[in-house]
TIVOMI-649175 format. One record per residue (C-alpha): residue number from 1; x, z, y. Coordinates in steps of 0.25 Angstrom, whole numbers, plus 2048, in hexadecimal, padded with zeros to 3 digits. Layout:
BEGIN
+-----+------+-----+-------+
: num : east :  up : north :
+-----+------+-----+-------+
: NUM :    X :   Z :     Y :
...
+-----+------+-----+-------+
This chain:
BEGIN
+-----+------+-----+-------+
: num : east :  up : north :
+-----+------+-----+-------+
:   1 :  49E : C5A :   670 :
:   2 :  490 : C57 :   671 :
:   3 :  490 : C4C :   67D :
:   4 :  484 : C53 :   682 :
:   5 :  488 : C60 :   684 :
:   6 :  494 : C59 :   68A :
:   7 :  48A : C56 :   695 :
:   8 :  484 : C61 :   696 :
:   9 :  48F : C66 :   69B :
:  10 :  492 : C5E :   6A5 :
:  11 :  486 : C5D :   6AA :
:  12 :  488 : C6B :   6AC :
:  13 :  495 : C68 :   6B4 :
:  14 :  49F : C6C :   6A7 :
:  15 :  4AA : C62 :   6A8 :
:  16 :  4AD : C5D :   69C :
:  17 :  4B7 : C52 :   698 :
:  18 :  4BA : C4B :   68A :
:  19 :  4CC : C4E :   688 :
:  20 :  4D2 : C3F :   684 :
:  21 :  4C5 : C39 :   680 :
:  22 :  4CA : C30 :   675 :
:  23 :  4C9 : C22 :   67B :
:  24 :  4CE : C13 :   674 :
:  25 :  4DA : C15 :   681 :
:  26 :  4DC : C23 :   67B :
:  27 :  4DD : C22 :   66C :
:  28 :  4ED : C24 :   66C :
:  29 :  4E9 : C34 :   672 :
:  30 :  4DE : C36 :   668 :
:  31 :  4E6 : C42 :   661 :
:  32 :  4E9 : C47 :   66E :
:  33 :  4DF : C52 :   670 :
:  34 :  4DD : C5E :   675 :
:  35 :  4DA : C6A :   66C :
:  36 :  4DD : C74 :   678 :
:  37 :  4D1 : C80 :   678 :
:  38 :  4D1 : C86 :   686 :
:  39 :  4C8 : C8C :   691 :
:  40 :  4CC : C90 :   69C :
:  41 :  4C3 : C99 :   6A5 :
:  42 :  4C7 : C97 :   6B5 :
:  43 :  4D5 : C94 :   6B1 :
:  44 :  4D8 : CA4 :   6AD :
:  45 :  4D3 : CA6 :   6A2 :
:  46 :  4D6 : C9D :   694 :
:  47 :  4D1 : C9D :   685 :
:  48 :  4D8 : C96 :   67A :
:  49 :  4D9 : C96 :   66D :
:  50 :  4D2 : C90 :   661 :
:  51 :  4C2 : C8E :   666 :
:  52 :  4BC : C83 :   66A :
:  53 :  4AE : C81 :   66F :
:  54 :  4A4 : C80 :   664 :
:  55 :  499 : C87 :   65A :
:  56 :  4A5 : C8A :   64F :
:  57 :  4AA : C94 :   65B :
:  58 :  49D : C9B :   65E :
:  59 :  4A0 : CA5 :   653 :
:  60 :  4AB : CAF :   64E :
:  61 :  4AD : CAA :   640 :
:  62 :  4A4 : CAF :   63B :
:  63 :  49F : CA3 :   632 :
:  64 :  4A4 : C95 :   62E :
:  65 :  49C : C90 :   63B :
:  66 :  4A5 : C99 :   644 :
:  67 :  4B4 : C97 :   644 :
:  68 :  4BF : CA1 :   646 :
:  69 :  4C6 : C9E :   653 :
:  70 :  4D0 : CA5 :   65C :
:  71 :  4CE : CA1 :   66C :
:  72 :  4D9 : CAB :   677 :
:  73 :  4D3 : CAD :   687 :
:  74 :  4DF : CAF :   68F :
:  75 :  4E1 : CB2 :   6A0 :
:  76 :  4EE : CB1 :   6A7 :
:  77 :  4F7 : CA5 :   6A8 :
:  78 :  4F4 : CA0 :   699 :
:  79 :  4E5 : C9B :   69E :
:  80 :  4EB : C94 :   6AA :
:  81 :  4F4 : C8C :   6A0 :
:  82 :  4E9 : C89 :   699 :
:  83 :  4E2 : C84 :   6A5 :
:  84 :  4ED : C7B :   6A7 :
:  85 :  4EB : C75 :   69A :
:  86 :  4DD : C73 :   69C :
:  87 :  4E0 : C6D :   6A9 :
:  88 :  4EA : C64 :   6A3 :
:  89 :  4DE : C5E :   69A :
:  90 :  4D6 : C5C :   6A4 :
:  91 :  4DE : C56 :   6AD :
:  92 :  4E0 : C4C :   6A2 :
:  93 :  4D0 : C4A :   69F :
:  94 :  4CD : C4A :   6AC :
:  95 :  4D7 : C48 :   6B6 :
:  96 :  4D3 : C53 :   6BD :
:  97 :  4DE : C5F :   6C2 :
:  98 :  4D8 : C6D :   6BE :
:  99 :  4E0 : C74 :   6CB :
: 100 :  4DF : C80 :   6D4 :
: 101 :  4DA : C8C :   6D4 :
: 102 :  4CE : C89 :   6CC :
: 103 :  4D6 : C86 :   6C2 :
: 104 :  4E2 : C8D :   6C2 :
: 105 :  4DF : C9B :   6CA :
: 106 :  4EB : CA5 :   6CC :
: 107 :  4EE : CAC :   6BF :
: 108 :  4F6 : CB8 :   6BD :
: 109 :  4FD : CBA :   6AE :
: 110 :  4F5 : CC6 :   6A6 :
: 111 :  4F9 : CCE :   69C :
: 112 :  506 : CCD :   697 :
: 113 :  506 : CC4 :   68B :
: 114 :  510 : CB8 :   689 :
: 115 :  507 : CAC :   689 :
: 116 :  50B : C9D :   687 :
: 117 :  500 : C91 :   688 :
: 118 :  504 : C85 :   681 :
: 119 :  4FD : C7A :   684 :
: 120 :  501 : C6B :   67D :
: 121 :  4FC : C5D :   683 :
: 122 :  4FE : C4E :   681 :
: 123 :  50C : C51 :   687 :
: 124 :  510 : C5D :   680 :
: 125 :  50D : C59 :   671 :
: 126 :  513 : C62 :   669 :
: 127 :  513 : C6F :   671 :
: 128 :  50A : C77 :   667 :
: 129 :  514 : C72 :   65D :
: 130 :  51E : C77 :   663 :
: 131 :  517 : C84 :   667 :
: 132 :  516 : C85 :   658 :
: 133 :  523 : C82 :   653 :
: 134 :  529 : C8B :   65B :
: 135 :  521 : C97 :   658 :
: 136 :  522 : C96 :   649 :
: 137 :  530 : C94 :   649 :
: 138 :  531 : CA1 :   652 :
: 139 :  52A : CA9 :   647 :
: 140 :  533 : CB5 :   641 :
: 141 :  528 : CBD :   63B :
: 142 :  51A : CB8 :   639 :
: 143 :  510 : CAA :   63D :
: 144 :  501 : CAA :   63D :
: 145 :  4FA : C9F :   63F :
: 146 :  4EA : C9C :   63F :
: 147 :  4E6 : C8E :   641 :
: 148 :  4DB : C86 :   63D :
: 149 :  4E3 : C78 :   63C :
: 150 :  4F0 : C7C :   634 :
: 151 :  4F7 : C6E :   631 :
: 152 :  506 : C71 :   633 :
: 153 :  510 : C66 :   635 :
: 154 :  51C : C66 :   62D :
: 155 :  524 : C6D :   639 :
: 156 :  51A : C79 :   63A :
: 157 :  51B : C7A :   62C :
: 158 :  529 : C7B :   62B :
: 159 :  52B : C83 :   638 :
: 160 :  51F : C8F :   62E :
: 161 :  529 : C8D :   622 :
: 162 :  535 : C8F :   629 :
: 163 :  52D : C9C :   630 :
: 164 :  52A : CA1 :   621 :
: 165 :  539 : C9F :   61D :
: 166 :  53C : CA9 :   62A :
: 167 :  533 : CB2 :   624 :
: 168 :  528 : CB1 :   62D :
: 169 :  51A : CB4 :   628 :
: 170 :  512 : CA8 :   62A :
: 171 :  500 : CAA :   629 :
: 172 :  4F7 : C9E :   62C :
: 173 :  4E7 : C9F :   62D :
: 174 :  4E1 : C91 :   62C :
: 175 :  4D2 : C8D :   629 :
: 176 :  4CD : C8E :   61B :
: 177 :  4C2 : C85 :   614 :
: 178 :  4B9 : C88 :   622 :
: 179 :  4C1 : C7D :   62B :
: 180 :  4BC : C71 :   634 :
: 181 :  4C8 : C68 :   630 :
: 182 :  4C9 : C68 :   61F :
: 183 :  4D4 : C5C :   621 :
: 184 :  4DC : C65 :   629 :
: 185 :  4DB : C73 :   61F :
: 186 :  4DF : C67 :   613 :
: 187 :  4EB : C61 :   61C :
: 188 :  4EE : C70 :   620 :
: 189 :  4F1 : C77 :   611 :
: 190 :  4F9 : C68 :   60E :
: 191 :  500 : C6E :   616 :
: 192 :  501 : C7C :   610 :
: 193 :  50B : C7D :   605 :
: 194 :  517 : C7E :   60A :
: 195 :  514 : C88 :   614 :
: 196 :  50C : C93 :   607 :
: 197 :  516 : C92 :   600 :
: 198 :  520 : C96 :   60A :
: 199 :  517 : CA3 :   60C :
: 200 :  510 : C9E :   618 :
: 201 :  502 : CA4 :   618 :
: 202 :  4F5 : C9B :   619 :
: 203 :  4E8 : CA1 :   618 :
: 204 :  4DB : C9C :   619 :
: 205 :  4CF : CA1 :   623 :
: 206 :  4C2 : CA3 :   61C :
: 207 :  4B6 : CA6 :   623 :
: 208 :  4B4 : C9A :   62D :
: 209 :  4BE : C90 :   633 :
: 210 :  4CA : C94 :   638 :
: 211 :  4CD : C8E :   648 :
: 212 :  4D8 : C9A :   64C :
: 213 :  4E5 : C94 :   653 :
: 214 :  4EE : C9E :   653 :
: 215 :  4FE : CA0 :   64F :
: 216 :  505 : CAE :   651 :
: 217 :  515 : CB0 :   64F :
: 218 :  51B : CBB :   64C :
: 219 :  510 : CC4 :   652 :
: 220 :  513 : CC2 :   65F :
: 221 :  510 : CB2 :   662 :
: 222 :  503 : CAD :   664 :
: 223 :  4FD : C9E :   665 :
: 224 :  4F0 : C9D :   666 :
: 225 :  4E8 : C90 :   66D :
: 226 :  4E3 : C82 :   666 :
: 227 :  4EE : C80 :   65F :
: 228 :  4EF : C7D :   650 :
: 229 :  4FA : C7D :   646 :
: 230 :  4F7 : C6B :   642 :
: 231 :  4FD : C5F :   648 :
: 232 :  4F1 : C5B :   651 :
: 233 :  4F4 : C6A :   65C :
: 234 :  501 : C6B :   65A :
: 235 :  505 : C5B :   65D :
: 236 :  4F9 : C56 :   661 :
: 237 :  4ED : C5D :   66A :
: 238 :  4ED : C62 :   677 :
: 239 :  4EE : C71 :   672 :
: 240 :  4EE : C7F :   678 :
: 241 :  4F5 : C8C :   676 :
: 242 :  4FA : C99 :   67B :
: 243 :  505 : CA2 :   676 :
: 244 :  504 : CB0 :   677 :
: 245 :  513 : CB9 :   674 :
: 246 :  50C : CC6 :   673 :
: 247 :  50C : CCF :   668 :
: 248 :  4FE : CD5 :   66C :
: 249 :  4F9 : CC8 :   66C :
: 250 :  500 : CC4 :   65E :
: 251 :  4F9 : CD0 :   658 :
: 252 :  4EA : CCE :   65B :
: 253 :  4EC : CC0 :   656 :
: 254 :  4F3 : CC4 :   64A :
: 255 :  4E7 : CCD :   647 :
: 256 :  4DE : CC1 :   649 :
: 257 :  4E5 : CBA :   640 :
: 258 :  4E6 : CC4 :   637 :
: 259 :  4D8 : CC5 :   635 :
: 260 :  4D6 : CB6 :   634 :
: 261 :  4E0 : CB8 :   628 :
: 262 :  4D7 : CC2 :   622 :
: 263 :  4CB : CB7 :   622 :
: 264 :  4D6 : CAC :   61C :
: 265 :  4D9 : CA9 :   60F :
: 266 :  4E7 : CA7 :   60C :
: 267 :  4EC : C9A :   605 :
: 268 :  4F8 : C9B :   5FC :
: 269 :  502 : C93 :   5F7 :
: 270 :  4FB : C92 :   5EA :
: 271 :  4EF : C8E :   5F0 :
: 272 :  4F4 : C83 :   5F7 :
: 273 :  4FD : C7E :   5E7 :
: 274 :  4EF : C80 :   5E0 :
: 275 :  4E7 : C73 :   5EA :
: 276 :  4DF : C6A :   5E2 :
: 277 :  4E6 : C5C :   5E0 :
: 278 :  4DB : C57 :   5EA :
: 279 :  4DC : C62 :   5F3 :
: 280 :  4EA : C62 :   5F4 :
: 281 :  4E8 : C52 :   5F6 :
: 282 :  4E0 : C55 :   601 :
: 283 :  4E9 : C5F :   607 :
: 284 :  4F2 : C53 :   607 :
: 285 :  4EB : C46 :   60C :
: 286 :  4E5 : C51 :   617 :
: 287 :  4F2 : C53 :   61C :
: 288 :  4F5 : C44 :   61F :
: 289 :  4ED : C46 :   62B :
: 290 :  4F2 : C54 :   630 :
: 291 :  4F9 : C4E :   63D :
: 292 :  4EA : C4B :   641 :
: 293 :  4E1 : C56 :   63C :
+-----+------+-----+-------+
């Protein structure tokens, strides 16, 4: 960010405060950041999802210069867990405690939908992880997942074959040739084979790059928040979630995603045998790096 408009902020009393700066005393935390996306408006109301604050968000995707994002606003007790885990950061940044009534007004629960916030930190490594494994190796009937960063370890890749040898219908939406990272899509179809030819389902999105974070098992649970499907959020980032067990919910999202598929192009198994001999090199050498990208 622009220092300036930093300043112009503060000098029109925004607080605004760097998270771990990267400091010579701080090197052994430089791949603990966070990658949380939260705003929290008078500690009632929350937004998470995929969005973050910049010109690429301005649009509806309409154009490579406007990406395809999801983003959730939520009331109830969920936005006061998210305060919590705002409040937890800044604590940290600042030493300041976030407290009272300000901060956390009286809420009542509304509506009647399961939720679950799931929040990881410097102490809570592999929560997302976790959160993960758990729901794919729940699934009887069906997975969807859209994410921009797909680099499975060996474990979520095992935990999606043994899914398929259950039966379960397995779909994946990642970015196509539009992305902001081309060493992650080459580490990511590395990755590929053994997963196409098991019948798991990759596609491509098209029309601009592809930023949705979203999985939904068997049509009635929902994780939708920061999180991506790669090394760096499930083990390593401050991430972000929430869980919806809703089937309502489910299904507005599986339309979502269902269109999103209709704008992707699938990638097949042959695809992924007929690589080049220096594409499929660099597939490979991408890959070396996939605990950091």
């Amino acid at each position: 960010m622009d220092e300036r408009l930093i300043q112009r902020m503060r000098d029109a009393g925004v607080q605004i405060v760097r998270f771990r700066p990267v400091t010579w005393y701080t090197l052994d935390r430089v791949n603990n950041r966070t990658h949380r996306k939260l705003l929290i408006i008078d500690g009632r109301i929350g937004f998470t999802g995929g969005v973050g604050i910049a010109d690429e968000w301005n649009g509806d995707a309409r154009s490579p210069s406007e990406w395809r994002d999801n983003h959730y606003r939520m009331e109830g007790p969920a936005a006061a867990e998210f305060q919590a885990a705002f409040a937890e950061h800044w604590i940290e940044a600042t030493g300041e405690l976030l407290l009272g009534d300000r901060f956390f007004p009286k809420i009542s629960s509304i509506g009647e939908r399961s939720t679950q916030v799931v929040i990881s930190s410097t102490h809570q490594r592999n929560v997302m992880h976790l959160m993960l494994m758990t729901a794919l190796a729940a699934a009887q009937k069906s997975i969807r997942i859209a994410t921009p960063y797909f680099v499975p370890d060996e474990l979520t890749r095992r935990q999606l074959l043994e899914a398929r040898q259950r039966g379960v219908d397995i779909q994946i939406i990642v970015p196509g040739s539009q992305t902001d990272a081309r060493i992650v899509r080459k580490a990511s179809r590395h990755l590929w084979g053994d997963l196409l030819q098991a019948g798991v389902k990759i596609s491509e999105y098209q029309p601009t790059f592809f930023h949705c974070k979203l999985v939904i098992v068997d049509d009635i649970w929902t994780s939708v928040g920061s999180t991506n499907i790669d090394d760096r959020a499930l083990r390593l980032n401050d991430e972000a979630n929430i869980n919806l067990f809703d089937r309502e919910f489910a299904r507005t999202q599986t339309a979502l995603f269902d269109k999103d598929a209709a704008a992707s192009k699938p990638y097949t198994f042959s695809d992924w045998q007929g690589r080049s001999t220096s594409q499929k090199m660099s597939d490979w050498i991408s890959s070396l790096a996939r605990s950091q990208i």
